[in-house]
N, C-alpha and C positions, 0 to 999 in steps of 0.2 A: 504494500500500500504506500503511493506517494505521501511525503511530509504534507499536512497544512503549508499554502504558498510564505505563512507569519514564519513556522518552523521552518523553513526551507532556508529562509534568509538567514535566520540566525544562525542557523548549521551554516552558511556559508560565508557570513563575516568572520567565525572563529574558527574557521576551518582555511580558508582560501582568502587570506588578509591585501596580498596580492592582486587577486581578481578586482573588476569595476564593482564596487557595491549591486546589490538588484533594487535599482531606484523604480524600473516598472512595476516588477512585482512587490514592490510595497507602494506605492500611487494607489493600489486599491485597497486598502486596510483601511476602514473602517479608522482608528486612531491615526495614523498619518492624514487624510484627510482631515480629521479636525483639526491636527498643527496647521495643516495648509490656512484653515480659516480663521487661524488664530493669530488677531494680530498683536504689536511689539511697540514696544515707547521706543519713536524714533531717535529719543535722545542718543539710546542706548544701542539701538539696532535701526540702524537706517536701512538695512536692508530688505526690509519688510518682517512675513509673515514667521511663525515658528518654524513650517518644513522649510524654509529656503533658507533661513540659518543653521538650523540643524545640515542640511547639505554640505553649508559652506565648510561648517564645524567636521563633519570628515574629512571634505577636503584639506582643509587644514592640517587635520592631524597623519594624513597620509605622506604630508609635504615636509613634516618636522626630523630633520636628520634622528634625533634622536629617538622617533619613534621607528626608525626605519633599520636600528642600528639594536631593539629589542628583537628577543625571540618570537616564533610566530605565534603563539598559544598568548602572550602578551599583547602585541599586533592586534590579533584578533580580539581579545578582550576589549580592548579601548576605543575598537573601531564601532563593538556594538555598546557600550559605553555612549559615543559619543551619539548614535542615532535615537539610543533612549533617553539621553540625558535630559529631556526638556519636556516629556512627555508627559507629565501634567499639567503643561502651565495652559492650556485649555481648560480646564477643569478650577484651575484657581485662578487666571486671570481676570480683573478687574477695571474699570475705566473711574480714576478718584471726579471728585468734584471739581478738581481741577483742570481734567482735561489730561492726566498723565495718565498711562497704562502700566498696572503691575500684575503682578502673578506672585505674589509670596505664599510662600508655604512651597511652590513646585517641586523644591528637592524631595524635602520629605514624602510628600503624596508621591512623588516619581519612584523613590524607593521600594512603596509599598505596592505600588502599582506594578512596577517591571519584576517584581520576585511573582507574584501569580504569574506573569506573563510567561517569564521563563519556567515556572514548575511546572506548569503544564505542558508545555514547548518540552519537556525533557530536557534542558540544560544544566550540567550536571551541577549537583549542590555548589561544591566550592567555587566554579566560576560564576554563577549564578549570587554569589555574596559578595564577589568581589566586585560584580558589575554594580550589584543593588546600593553596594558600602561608598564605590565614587561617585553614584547618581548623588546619593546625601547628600555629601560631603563636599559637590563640585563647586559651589559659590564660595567656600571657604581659602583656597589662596589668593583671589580676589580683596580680601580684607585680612586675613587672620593678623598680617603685621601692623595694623594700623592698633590692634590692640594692647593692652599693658605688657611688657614682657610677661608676668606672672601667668595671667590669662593669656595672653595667646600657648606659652610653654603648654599648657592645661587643654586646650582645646587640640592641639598639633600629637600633645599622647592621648588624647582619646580618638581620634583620627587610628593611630597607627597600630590601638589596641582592637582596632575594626576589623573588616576584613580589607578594608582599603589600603594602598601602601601610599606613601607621602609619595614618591616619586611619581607614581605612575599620575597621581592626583593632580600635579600641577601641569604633565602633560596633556592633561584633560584640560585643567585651567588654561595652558597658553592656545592652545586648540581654538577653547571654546571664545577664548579672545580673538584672536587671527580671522576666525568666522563671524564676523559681523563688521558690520559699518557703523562707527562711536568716533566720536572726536579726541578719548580719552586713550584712546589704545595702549601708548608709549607708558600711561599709565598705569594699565590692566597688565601689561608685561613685566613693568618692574617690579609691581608687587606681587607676582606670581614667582620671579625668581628669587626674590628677599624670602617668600617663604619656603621656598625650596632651600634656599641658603640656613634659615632659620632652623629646618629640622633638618639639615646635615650636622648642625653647630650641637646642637640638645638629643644626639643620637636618637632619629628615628626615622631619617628618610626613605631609607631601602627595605625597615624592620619595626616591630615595635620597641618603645622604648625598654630598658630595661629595668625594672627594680628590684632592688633588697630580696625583699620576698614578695609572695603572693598576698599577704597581710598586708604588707606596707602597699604595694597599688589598690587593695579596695581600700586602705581607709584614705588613700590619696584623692580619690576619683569620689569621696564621700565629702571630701569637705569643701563643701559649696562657696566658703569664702576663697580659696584659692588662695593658701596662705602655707600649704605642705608643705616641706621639703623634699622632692621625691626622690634622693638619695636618702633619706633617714631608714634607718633599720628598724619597724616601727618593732618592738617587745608583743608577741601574739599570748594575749589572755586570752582566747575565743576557748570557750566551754559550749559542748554540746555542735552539731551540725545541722541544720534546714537544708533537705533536700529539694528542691523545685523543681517540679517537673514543668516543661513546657511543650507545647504544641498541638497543632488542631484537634479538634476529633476524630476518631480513627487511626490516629495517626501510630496511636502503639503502647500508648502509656501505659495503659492497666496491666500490658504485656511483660511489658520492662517494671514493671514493682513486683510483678507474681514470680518474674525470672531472675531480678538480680537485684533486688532489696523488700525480698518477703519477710526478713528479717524486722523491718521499722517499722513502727507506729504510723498509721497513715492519717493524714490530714484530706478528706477528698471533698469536694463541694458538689460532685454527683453524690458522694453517699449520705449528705447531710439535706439533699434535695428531695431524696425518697424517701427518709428519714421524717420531713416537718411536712410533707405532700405539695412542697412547692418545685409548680412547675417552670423547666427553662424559658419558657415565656413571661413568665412576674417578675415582679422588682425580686432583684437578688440583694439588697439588703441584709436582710436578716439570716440568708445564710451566709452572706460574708461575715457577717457580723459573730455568728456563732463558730463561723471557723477559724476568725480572730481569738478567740478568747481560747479556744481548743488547744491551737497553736502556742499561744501564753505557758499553758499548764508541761507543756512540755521544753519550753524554754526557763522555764521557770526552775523547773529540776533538771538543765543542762542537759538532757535525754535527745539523740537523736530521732529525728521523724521525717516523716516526707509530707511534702504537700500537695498536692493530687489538682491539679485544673490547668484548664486551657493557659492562662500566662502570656497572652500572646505577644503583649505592649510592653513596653518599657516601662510604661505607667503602673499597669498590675503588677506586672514583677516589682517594680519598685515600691509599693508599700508593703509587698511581704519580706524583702529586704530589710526595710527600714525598719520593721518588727524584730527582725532576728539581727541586726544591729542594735538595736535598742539594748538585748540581753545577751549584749556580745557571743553570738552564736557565730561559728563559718558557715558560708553558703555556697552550697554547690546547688549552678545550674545543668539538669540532664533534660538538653533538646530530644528532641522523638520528633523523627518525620520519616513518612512515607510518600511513593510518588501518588499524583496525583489522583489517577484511577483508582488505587487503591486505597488511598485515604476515602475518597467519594462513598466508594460502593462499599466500604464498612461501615462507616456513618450511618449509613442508609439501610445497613441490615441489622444495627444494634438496636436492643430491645428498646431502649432510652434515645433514640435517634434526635441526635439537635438539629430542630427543624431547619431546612435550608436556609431560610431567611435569614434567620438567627447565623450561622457560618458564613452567608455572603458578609453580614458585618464585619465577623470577627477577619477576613480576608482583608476587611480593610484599615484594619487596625495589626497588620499579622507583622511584627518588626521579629529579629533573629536578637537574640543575645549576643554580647562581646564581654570584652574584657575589662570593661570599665566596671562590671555590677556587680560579680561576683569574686570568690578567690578560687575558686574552678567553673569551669565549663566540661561537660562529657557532653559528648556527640554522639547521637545513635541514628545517624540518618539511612535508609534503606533506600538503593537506588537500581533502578533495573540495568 
């Protein structure tokens, strides 16, 4: 069976970097046509619409010695990189009162947008994190050095605690400069190579940074004033472990605690759903709220547990962190994914099935963990 014309391109940007892009066969995509109709604040982009910067934006980065001087599985990378990079600023563009055209938020929505795009496309996990991590992240050598040394330091290691790598990041940046029409250009470049400079100087261009220990980077990336030292060796008091399970429905969870931590206490918000007879459709309230307090009794007495639910956001994750920081606990997050089909049609066949609706959300809220939340990460991705 022929790929989807959507799969076909991507297999053949990261495959065949060399080759002319398939600019016909994406002309009919449904999402490339909305770029086409989406327009640009001239200031910025005098070139017009999104797909014709987006265009220029490969050509560009095809044209960069240095992109021509990586390997092909990189090549490739940055090429489909650069085609998705902009791909929700349809979806959040706006025209101000004034008359200017913006699009904020587009990274992040592009993020979350191009990882469905590619799970289901079969692009395999890791390259599929590294596209999603420089879509983020792409506006950021643009500005990072205009901020305080402390905080920029701080933004450039969570960058490189991603799956993004600083290098590759700014050859998106100077890319996605070179493709467009601005008056500021000369400017968009210097500060793309200051910060390319910048995280060569604070070791993290090519790698993430490195620290002390595992302790010492969560409580770095915990403290909001940006005031760490992140050479300091922090002294690890953590009593007790919160395990986190993350990922969709179907995805394997229940698998992976009955296979290789049937040993722990479980924290589950399906089991406290069947439990109070509330369904995944109502306010879930009250059972977070009772799996807060759950959670507590076993932080309380230092006892390892796990905690059982979707987790998709940075946001959920991050208040059940911030719990098991509170009572200086380690947190290990264990991602669970499956490919697409199969995640689908288990969902679908469990007795408790979350109703579609309900999943198209969590899809859109569906972000990957890194290195900035936790003091481990286990990976348990199943890929055909």
């Amino acid at each position: 069976m022929n790929p989807a014309p959507e799969t076909a391109a991507f297999r053949r940007l990261l495959s065949a970097p060399d080759d002319e892009p398939p600019w016909d066969a994406l002309a009919a995509l449904p999402w490339w046509r909305a770029m086409a109709a989406c327009p640009q604040d001239p200031v910025h982009h005098g070139e017009g619409d999104v797909a014709t910067h987006t265009r220029m934006v490969v050509d560009a980065m095809r044209q960069l010695p240095a992109w021509r001087a990586l390997p092909d599985d990189e090549r490739g990378l940055l090429l489909l990189t650069a085609l998705l990079h902009d791909i929700a600023k349809p979806d959040t563009t706006r025209v101000e009162e004034d008359g200017r055209i913006t699009a904020r938020g587009h990274s992040g929505r592009g993020e979350v947008t191009v990882r469905r795009m590619l799970w289901e496309s079969g692009v395999p996990f890791g390259t599929r994190e590294r596209v999603c991590a420089l879509i983020r992240y792409h506006q950021h050598p643009f500005w990072l050095i205009t901020r305080e040394d402390q905080d920029a330091r701080r933004v450039a290691f969570a960058i490189s605690h991603s799956a993004a790598r600083c290098d590759l990041l700014a050859l998106l940046a100077e890319a996605d400069a070179r493709g467009r029409v601005c008056a500021d250009l000369e400017d968009l470049l210097v500060n793309v190579a200051l910060f390319a400079e910048f995280c060569r100087e604070n070791g993290c261009l090519t790698g993430p940074h490195g620290f002390p220990s595992d302790h010492s980077r969560f409580l770095f990336f915990r403290d909001r004033e940006g005031n760490r030292d992140p050479d300091y060796h922090a002294h690890d008091d953590t009593g007790g472990e919160m395990v986190l399970l993350s990922g969709l429905p179907g995805s394997g969870k229940d698998t992976h605690l009955r296979t290789h931590l049937a040993h722990l206490p479980v924290v589950s918000l399906d089991a406290i759903r069947a439990e109070t007879g509330v369904s995944p459709r109502d306010n879930q309230e009250a059972v977070a709220a009772l799996a807060r307090e759950r959670a507590r009794e076993y932080l309380r007495r230092g006892e390892p547990f796990a905690w059982n639910a979707t987790s998709l956001s940075r946001e959920l994750r991050g208040r059940c962190i911030d719990l098991a920081a509170a009572y200086r606990a380690r947190v290990r997050i264990v991602y669970v994914e499956a490919p697409a089909r199969v995640q689908q049609d288990r969902n679908r066949r469990r007795e408790a099935a979350v109703p579609d609706a309900a999943v198209e959300k969590m899809y859109r809220r569906w972000e990957i963990p890194d290195g900035t939340e936790a003091h481990e990460i286990d990976w348990r991705v199943w890929e055909e």
